[in-house]
N, C-alpha and C positions, 0 to 999 in steps of 0.2 A: 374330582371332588375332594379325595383327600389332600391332597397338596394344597387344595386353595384353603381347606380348615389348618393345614399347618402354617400356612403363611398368616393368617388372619390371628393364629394364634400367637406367632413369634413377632406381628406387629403390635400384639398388645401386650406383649413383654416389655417391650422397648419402653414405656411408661402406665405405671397403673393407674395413670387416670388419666383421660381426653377430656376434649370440650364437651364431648354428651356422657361421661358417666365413668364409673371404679370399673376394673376390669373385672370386681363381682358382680357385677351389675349387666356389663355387657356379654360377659362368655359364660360358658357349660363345660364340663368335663367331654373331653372326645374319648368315647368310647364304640369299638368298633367289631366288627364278627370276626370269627376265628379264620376265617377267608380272606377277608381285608388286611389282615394283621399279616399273614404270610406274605401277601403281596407287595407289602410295604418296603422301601429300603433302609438300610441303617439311619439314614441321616433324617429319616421322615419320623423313623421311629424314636429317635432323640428330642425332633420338635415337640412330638404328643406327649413325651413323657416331660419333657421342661414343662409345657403348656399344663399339663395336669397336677406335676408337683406345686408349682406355684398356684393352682387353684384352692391345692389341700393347705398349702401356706396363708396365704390369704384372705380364702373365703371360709374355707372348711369342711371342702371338699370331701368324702367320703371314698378311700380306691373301690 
């Protein structure tokens, strides 16, 4: 589940806007439990955190 949220999130990096809508429009901030977080590995943990900076960039995301 988390992998397929980082992949969904680093495809909508790749351009913020699609045919259906501003990647404010279509994504949410991944936030996850202190259990998940340990389980993660480095490079999953860089996607969430590009995926989520760029939320606070663009939309206004709150950490």
């Amino acid at each position: 589940m988390v992998k397929a949220l980082i992949l969904a999130g680093l495809i909508a990096l790749a351009g913020c806007t699609s045919t259906k809508g501003s990647f404010c429009a279509l994504e949410s901030p991944i936030r996850l439990s202190a259990a998940a977080i340990t389980a993660l590995s480095d490079a999953e943990v860089r996607g969430i955190l590009a995926h989520n900076r760029t939320g606070q960039k663009l939309c206004g995301w709150k950490p």
